[in-house]
N, C-alpha and C positions, 0 to 999 in steps of 0.2 A: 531804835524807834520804840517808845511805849505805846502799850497799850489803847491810849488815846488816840492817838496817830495814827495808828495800825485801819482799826477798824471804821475811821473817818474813812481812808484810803479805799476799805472793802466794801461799807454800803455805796457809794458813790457809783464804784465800778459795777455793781449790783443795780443802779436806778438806772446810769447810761447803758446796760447791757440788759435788762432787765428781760426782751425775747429771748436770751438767749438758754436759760433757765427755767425749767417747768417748779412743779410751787415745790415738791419733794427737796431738790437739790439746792433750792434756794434756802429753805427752813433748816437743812442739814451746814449749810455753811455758817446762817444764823448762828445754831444753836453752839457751832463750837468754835464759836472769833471767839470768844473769850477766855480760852482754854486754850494751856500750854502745847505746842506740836509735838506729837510724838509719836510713837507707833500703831496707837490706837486712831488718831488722826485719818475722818474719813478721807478718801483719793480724793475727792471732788474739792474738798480745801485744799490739801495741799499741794492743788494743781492752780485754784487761783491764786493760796501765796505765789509761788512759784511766775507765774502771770505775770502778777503785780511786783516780782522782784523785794517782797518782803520773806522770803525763807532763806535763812541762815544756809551757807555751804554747807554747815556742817549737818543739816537737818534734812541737807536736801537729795533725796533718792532720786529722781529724776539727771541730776549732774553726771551723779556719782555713780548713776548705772550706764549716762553716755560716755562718761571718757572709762569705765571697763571695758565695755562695748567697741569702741576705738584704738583702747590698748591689745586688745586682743584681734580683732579681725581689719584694722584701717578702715575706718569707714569711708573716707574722702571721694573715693569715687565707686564706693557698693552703692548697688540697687537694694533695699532693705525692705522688707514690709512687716511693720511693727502689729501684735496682734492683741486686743482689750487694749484700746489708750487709753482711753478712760472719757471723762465728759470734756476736757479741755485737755489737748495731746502733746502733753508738754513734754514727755519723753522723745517724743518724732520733732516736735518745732526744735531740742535742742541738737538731736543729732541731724537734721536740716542743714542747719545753721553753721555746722562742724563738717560738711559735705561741699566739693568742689564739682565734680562733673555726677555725682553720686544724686540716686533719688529717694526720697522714703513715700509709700504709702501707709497708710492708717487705718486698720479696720477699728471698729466699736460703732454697735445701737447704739449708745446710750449720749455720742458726740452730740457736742452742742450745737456746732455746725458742720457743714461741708464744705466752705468757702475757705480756702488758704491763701493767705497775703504771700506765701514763699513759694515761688515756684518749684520750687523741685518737689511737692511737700503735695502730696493728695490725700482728702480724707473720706472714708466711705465710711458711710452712715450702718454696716449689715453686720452680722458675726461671719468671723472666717471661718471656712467648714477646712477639711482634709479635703476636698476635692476642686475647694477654688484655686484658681490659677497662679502659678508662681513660676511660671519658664523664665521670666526675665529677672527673677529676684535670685540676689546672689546668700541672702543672710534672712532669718527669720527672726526676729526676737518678742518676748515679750515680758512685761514687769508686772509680778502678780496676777497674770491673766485667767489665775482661779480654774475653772471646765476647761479653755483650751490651752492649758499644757500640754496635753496628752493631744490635742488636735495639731499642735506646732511640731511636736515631735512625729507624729505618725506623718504628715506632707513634707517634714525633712528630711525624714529615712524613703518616702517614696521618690523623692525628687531629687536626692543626693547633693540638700542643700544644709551650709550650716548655720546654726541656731546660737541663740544663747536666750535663758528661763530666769527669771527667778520666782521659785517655785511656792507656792500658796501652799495652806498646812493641811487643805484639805479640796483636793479641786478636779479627782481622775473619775470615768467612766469603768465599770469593770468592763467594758469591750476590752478596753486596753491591756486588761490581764487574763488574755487568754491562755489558758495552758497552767493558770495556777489556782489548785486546790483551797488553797487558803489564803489569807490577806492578812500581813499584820496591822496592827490598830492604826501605825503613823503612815497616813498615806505616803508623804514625801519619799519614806526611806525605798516601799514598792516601785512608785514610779522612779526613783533613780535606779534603781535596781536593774526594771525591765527596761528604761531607757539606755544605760550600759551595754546594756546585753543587746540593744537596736543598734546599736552606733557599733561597736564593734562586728557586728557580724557581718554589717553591712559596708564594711572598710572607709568608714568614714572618722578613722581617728582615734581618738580614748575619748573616755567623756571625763572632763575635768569640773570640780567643785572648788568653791568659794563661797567665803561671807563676805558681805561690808555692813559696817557699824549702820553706814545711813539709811539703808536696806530694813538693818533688822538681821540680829544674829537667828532668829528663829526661823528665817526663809535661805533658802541652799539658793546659788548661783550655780547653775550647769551651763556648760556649753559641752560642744565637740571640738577637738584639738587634732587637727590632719598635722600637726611639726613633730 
């Protein structure tokens, strides 16, 4: 699809959806259709390409963090609750979609809407704290969710539920590092550090790492691993 094509396809879906967008995310999708996708590539695009079925598999982190996601825990019939989806929840509509008796919830302010055409598929409009409810979720995840890494991991070690992150290059509370004197400069490596050190104490596995290319080699993949 050129360029032409492309962006026909994204004002269009921009005038018929036009409520669905305040003027910030609108101007931001603007300003970068015409710019190659990549890493720098704000969420809010490459959640409409995504949408619109104009991003490359191989461009595409949302895919390629559901079937991780599915290769490691089955998702088919977990109960999930996905945490920061972003403004359109294309990481929860694909693992939805990949779900037989399985449900996903969605937290993010920042959705565009609340309304899901999939039933198994809820979206809440709020930020998830460590103290909102997860008795009935089997799996926690979330993609770049910046501030609540450290909120997903602190409700997985209290609920003895498992998780998988991929982890933003700068996005902890020092609540979360209590008991250390000092910090070194790359958040990531502390919080995998003290997250290891949560997951094993609390017999819930090892904590295993990964990259993927579509991801972005500069963001670590953690989960916990009970095999």
């Amino acid at each position: 699809m050129n360029s032409i094509e492309r962006n026909r396809i994204i004002i269009s879906y921009l005038e018929e959806n036009e409520e669905l967008f305040n003027d910030y995310t609108k101007s931001l999708i603007l300003e970068n259709m015409d710019k190659d996708v990549g890493f720098g590539t704000p969420g809010a695009v490459l959640q409409l390409y995504d949408e619109l079925g104009i991003l490359e598999d191989k461009k595409n982190p949302y895919k390629a963090f559901a079937d991780l996601i599915d290769a490691q825990f089955d998702i088919k019939n977990k109960n999930i609750i996905e945490i920061g989806g972003g403004v359109i929840p294309r990481l929860g509509k694909r693992i939805a979609r990949m779900q037989n008796r399985g449900t996903i919830i969605v937290y993010d302010p920042n959705l565009c809407t609340t309304e899901s055409k999939i039933s198994n598929m809820k979206l809440v409009n709020r930020r998830f704290y460590s103290v909102t409810n997860v008795d009935k979720a089997d799996l926690l995840v979330g993609l770049l969710p910046c501030g609540s890494s450290s909120t997903i991991v602190k409700s997985a070690v209290r609920h003895n539920k498992d998780f998988m992150i991929a982890v933003c290059d700068s996005c902890n509370s020092l609540e979360f590092f209590d008991g250390y004197d000092e910090l070194d400069e790359e958040w990531p490596n502390d919080f995998i550090l003290r997250t290891k050190e949560m997951v094993e104490d609390n017999n819930m596995g090892q904590l295993k790492k990964v990259y993927m290319k579509e991801i972005g080699e500069q963001y670590p993949i953690i989960y916990n691993d009970r095999r």
